[in-house]
N, C-alpha and C positions, 0 to 999 in steps of 0.2 A: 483329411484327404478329400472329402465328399467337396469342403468347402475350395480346395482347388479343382476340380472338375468342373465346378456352378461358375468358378473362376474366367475358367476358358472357353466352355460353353455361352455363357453372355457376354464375353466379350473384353473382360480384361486382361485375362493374358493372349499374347501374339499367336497366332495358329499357325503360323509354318516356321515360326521361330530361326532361333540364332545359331543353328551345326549347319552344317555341310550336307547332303550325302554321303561325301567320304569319308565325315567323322560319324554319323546313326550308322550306317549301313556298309562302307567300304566301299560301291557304287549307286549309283541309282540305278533301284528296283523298278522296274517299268514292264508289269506284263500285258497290258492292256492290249483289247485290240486284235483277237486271234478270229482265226486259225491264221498264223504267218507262216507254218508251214507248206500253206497250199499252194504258197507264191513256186514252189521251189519247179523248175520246169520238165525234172525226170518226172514227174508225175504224170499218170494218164488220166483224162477224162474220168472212167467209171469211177476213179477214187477222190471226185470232188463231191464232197458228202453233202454242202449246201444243196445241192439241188433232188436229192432224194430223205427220204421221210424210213422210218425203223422199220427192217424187215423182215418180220418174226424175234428169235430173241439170241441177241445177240452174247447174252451171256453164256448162252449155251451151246452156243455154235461155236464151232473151227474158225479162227480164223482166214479170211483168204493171204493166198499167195500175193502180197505184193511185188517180188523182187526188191523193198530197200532196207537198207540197213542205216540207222542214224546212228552216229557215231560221238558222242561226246568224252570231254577229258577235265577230268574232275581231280583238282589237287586241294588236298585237305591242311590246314595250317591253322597256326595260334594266331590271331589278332587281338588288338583291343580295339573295340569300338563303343558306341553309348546309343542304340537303339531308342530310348528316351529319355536320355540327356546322362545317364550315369554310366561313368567309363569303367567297363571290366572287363577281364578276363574272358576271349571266345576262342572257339573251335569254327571253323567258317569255310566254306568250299569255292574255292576259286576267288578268295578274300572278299566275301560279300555277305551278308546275313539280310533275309534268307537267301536261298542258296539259286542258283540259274532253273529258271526251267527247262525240263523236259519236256519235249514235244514231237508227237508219231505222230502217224497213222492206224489205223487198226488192221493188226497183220503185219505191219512192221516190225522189223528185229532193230533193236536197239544194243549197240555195246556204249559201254561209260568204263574208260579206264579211269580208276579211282587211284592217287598218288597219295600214300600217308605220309607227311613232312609235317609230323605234330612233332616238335622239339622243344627244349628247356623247360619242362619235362619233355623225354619221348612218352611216345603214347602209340599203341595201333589203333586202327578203325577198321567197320566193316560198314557197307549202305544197304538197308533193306528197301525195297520196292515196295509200300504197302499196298497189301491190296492185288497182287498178279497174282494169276495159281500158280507160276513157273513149271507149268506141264511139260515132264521132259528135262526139264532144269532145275532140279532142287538143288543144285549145290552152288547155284546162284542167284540164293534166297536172302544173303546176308547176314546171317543169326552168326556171333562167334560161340564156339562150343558146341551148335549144333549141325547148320550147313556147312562152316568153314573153320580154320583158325582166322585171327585179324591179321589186317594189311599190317605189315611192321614196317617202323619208320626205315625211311627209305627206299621202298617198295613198293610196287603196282601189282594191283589186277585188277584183269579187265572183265567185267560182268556183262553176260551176254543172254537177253532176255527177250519176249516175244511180248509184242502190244495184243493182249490178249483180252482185255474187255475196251467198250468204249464211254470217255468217261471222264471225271477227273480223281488222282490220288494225289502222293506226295511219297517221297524219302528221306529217308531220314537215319542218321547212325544208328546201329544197335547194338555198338559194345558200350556196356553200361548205360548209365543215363547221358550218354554224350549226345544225348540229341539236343538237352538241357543247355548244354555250350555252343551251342550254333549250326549245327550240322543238320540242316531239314530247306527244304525247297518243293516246289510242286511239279505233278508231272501230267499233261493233257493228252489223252489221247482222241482222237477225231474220229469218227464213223458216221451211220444213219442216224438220224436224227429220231429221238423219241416224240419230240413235239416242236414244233418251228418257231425259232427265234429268228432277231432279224442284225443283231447285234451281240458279240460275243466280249464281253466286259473282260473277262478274263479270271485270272485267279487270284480269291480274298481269303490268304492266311491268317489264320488266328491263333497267336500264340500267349501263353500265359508267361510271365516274365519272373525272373531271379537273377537277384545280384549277386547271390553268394555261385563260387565254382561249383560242378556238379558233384565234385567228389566232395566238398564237405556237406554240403543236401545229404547225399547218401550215408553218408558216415552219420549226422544227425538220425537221419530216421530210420538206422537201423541198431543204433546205440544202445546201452542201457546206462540203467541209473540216469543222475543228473547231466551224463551226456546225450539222452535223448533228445532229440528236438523235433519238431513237428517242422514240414517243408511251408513256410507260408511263402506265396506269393508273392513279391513287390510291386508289379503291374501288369500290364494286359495288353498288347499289341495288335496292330492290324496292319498288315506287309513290313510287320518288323518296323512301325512307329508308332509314337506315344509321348505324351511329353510328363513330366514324373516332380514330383512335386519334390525337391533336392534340401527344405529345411527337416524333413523326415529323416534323413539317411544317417545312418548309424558310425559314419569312419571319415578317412577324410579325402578319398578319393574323387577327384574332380567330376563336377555336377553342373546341369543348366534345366534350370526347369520347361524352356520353352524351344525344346529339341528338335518340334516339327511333327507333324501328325501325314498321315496319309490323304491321299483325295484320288477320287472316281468318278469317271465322265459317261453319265447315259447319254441315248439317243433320243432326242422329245419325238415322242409318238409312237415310239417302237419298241418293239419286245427286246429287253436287255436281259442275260442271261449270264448271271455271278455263278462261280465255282465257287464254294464254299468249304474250307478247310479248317480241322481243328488241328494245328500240327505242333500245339503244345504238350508239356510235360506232364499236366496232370490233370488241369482245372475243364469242368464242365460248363461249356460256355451258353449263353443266350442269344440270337443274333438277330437284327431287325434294323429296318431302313424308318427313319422317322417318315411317317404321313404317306408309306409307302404300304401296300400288300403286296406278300409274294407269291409264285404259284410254286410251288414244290413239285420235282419234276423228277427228281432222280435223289439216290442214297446208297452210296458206297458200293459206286459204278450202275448199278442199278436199277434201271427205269422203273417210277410205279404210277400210278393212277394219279392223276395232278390232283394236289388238291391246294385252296388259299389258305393262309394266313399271314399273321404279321407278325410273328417269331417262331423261329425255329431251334430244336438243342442239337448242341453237338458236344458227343464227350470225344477224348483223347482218341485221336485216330478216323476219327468221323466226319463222309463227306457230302453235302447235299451239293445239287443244282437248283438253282431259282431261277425264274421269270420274273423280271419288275416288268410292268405296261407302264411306257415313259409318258412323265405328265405334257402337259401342251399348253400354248398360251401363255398368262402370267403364274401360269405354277412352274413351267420350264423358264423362268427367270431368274425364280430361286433356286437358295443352293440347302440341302440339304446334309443332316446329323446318321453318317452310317453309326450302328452301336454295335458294341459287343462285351455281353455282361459274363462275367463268371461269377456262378452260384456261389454266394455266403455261407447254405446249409449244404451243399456235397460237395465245398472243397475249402481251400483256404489261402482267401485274398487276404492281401493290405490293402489294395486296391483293387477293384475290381472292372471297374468301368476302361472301356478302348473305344475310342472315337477316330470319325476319319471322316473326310467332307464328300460331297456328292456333289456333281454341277451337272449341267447339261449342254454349257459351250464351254468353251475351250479359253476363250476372252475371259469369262467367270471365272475359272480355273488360274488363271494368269494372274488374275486381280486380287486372287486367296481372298472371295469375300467370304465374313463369318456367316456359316448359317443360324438360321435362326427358328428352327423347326423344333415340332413338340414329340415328343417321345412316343410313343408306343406303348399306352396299356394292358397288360395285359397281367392275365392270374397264375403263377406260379404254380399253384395247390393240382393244376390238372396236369403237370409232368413229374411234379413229387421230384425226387432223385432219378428219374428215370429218362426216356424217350417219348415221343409223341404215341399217343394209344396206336396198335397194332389194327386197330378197328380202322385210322386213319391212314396207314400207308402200306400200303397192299399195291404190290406190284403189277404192273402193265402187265406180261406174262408169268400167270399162276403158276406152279407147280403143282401136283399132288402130293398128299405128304402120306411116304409110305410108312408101313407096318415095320418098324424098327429090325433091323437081325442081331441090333447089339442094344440094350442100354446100360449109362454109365451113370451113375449118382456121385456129385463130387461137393463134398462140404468145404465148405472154406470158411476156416479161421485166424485170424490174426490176433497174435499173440507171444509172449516171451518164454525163447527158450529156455537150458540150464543156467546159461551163463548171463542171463538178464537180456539177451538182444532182441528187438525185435523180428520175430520172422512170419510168415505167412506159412499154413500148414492147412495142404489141400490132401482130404484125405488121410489127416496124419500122416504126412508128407512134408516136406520142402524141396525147392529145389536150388540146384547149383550146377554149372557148367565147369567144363575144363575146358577151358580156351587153346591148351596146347592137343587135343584131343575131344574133337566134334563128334556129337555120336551118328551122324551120317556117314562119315570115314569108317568109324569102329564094326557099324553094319554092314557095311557093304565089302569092307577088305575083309570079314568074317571072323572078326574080334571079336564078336558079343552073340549073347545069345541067353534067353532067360534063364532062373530071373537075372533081369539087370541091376544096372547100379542103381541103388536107391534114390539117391541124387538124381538121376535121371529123370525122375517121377513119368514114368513112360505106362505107355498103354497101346500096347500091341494089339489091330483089330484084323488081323487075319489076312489069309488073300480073296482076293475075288471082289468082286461091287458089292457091297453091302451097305443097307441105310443104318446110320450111328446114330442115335439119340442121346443127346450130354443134358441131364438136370444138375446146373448151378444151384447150390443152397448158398447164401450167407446167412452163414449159421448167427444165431443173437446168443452173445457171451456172457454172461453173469457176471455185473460189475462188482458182485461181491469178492470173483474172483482173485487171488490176488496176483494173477499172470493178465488178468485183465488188461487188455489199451487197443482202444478201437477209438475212431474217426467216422464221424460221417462221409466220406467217402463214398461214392458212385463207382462201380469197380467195370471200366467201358472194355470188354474182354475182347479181343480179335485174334482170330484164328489164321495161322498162314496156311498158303495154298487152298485154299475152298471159298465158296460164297456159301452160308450157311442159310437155312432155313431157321425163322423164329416163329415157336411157337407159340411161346406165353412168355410172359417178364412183368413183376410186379411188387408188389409186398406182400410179406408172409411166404406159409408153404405151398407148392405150385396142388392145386386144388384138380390136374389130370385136364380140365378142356387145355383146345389148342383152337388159334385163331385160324378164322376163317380165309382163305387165298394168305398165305403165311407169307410174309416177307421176305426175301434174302440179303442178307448185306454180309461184311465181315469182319464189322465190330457194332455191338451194341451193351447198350449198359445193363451190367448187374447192379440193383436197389440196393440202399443198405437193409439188411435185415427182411431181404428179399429172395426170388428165384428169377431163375432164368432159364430156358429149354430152347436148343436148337436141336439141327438136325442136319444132317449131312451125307453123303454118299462117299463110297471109299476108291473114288476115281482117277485119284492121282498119288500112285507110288512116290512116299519121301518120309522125310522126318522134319512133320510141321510141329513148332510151336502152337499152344492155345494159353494164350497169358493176359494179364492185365495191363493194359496200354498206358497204367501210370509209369513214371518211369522207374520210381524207386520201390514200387511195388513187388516190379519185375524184378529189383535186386533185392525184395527180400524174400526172395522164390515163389513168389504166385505164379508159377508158370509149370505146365506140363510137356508132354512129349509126346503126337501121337505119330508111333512108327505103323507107316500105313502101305500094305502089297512089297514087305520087305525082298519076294521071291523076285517081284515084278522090277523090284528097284536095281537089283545088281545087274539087269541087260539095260538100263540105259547107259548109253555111249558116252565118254565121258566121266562113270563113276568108276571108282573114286580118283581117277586121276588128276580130272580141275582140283579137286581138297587138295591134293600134293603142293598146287603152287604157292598157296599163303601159307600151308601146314611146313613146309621145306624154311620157307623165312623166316616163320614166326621161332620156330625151334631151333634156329642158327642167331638168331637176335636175340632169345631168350636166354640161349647158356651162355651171354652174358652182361644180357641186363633184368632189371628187375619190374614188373610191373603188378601191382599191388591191384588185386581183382577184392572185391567187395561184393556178396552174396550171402544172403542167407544171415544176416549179424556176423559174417566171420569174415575175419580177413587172412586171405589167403595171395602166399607168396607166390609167383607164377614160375620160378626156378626152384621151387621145392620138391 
């Protein structure tokens, strides 16, 4: 595989190759070029964000009042398409992978009627918004079994949410690993400016690629005995292209190795500024512009202190902003190697390399010349399995980190249960959802009440504002064991509804310092055989997930429950009533069809 990459790279195979768009992708993917929002002419004045600069922090503030509501309509369906030349089986939102952007204002309310028309099989779905607190709106968080039941086929609802940092994120399915099958796209939202750019490139998704469906992935790695399997990767994508080397492939489904790669047009001379998105399934990627430095500028909505370099990591869920300074002269006449690597040691390629061209006209561009630029050296050993040091990205506006009112120590082990399967056990715990029975419905219509359901793996932290301290262990297993089976693995954990504080993340046990101006984001990665320490305030009444952002992870219940200001939760307006609309379908579609949910190594019938 390496020697097809060296292939295409110098120049012997085709760089925008022999598909279509409508055969990779379903449309052409084109988000280049924003904010095109701001053309729209309701807009007033004060909300054209180019001409003003960040004013105080906006992560922490309200919102302003804009008066708009953006309005999009999202139909969810089966395709086959071949993102890098191998045709399978997808899941795809408005028949495209990836999926349309989203694009606000900050302060803007946004609804997205979601239609699930997954048939042959049916299938429901839900869309989580990663990365919003949905203050006021937990029950348009997207989680099935926690915020909602799923959209059932033939069915809509419409999520209605509040542009509530400024930034960029993405969405993405969250029933099961359907995010696996095509179901993700990016969402920009527009405000004050943390630092001034002069050109806004747009949004560079990166996703790690699989051939196989998601449900045998999961059925794989949550198996036992000789039906275990490990999820490996088959390729690596950048806006959903790649071109894939087809004498490798295991079956005999139609292949083209030279399917057409991606390409990105800077400005020579001027500050171009990439959204940068990990919006794959599992894999820990590396990202970097050949002969290019970037300035790092923001992280998972986040503005922090710029600082340079020439790669950056991003695990599952993970999103920086860059500055490239566009070259001039005869260096803006070449065209440039975007990369984007997934780790060999915390995940698991077949390939791992995604390439996509760089130009800086547009004539270039037209002409698909090959670049011919040098890579980017750099030393692996100083991010380990982890993130960039904590020393390095320290946010624009500090926090204080207070005097915890709560802390919680949470071990995590992976490992096989009675029956041989793999599951994840936090806390000697697991977990598992009932998707006909979310437990934000059960709390708030006054069904539950401790202790809870075990499954739930929930952690009630009282009412009032209180600062929450979570230490991550991943606990190191004893291979003698003989329940023994771990992975190297990066475990990139993201919490809904909060921006968290990190304190420390690292290898071995957390040794009590905490970094200096603590970072906030709201996913970072836990080490293998490592710690990790945030912290949080208990400010928004709901029932958020805190899980691991691989996808199949999450199905072997790496994921908790923190039911947070449960008193505070049953006066927002709204609960549980919104739960009723997918909860009413999903339980009218269920008595009588059958959907086969997969959690925890079991599999469980959803008419049972």
């Amino acid at each position: 595989m390496a020697s097809f990459i060296a292939r295409l790279v110098t120049g012997v195979l085709p760089l925008f190759g022999g598909l279509s768009p409508e055969q990779t992708n379903g449309k052409s993917i084109n988000y280049q070029g924003l904010p095109r929002i701001l053309d729209n002419p309701s807009l007033t004045t004060k909300l054209a964000w180019d001409s003003l600069l960040y004013h105080g922090d906006t992560v922490n503030q309200d919102p302003p009042e804009t008066g708009v509501t953006r309005k999009y309509d999202f139909v969810v369906t089966r395709a086959q398409l071949a993102p890098d030349g191998y045709l399978r089986d997808m899941i795809v939102v408005n028949g495209q992978f990836p999926g349309p952007l989203i694009e606000a204002n900050w302060g803007d309310w946004v609804e997205v009627t979601v239609t699930s028309n997954i048939t042959g099989p049916d299938e429901g779905t839900t869309i989580h918004w990663h990365g919003l607190l949905q203050k006021q709106t937990p029950f348009f968080d997207g989680v099935p079994g926690i915020s909602q039941c799923p959209v059932a086929p033939g069915e809509s609802f419409t999520y209605r949410f509040r542009a509530d940092h400024v930034g960029t994120s993405f969405y993405h399915s969250h029933y099961s690993a359907q995010i696996n099958a095509g179901v993700v796209g990016p969402i920009v939202f527009h405000g004050p400016k943390s630092q001034r750019w002069e050109y806004d490139v747009g949004p560079v998704l990166v996703t790690d690629w699989f051939h196989k469906e998601y449900f045998q992935i999961v059925q794989g790695v949550v198996g036992s005995g000789a039906d275990r399997k490990p999820a490996f990767s088959d390729n690596n994508l950048i806006n959903g292209k790649m071109n894939v080397d087809c004498s490798l492939k295991e079956d005999d489904r139609p292949c083209i190795s030279n399917a057409g790669i991606s390409k990105f047009q800077l400005k020579p001379g001027k500050d171009n500024l990439l959204r940068i998105i990990n919006g794959g399934s599992s894999g820990l990627q590396y990202f970097s512009v050949d002969e290019h430095d970037m300035t790092v500028i923001s992280m998972d909505f986040v503005p922090i202190k710029p600082y340079r370099t020439n790669v950056i990591t991003l695990g599952a869920g993970q999103r920086s902003e860059v500055i490239i300074h566009g070259k001039v002269g005869k260096d803006a006449k070449k065209s440039y190697w975007m990369r984007s690597n997934i780790s060999t040691i915390c995940a698991l390629p077949r390939q791992p390399y995604a390439l996509a061209a760089l130009y800086y006209s547009a004539r270039d561009a037209e002409a698909q010349i090959k670049p011919s630029s040098k890579a980017q050296q750099y030393n692996l050993k100083r991010f380990g399995c982890g993130n960039e040091p904590l020393t390095v990205t320290r946010p624009q506006y500090p926090l204080p980190v207070k005097k915890p009112h709560t802390t919680i120590t949470i071990n995590v082990q992976d490992t096989l249960n009675a029956t041989g399967n793999d599951v994840y056990l936090l806390n000697n715990q697991t977990s598992r959802v009932n998707y006909n029975a979310p437990i934000l419905k059960a709390v708030t219509e006054g069904n539950a009440s401790e202790p809870y359901e075990p499954l739930w793996n929930a952690y009630e932290l009282g009412g009032g504002k209180r600062a929450v301290r979570i230490i991550w262990e991943n606990q190191k297993v004893d291979p003698a064991d003989p329940n023994f089976y771990n992975t190297t693995f990066a475990h990139p954990l993201h919490l809904h509804g909060h921006d968290f504080q990190v304190l420390a993340a690292g290898s071995g046990p957390w040794d009590g310092r905490i970094a200096v101006d603590a970072m906030r984001r709201d996913t970072h990665l836990l080490p293998p055989n490592g710690h990790l320490v945030v912290q949080f305030e208990t400010d928004n009444p709901g029932v958020w997930p805190f899980h691991c952002h691989v996808a199949w992870h999450a199905s072997s219940g790496f994921s908790i429950s923190i039911l947070e200001r449960l008193s505070d939760l049953v006066k927002i307006p709204g609960t549980p009533k919104v739960m009723r609309q997918t909860c009413d379908g999903w339980d009218a579609w269920s008595e009588t069809h059958t959907s086969e949910q997969i959690d925890s190594g079991l599999r469980m019938m959803e008419r049972d």
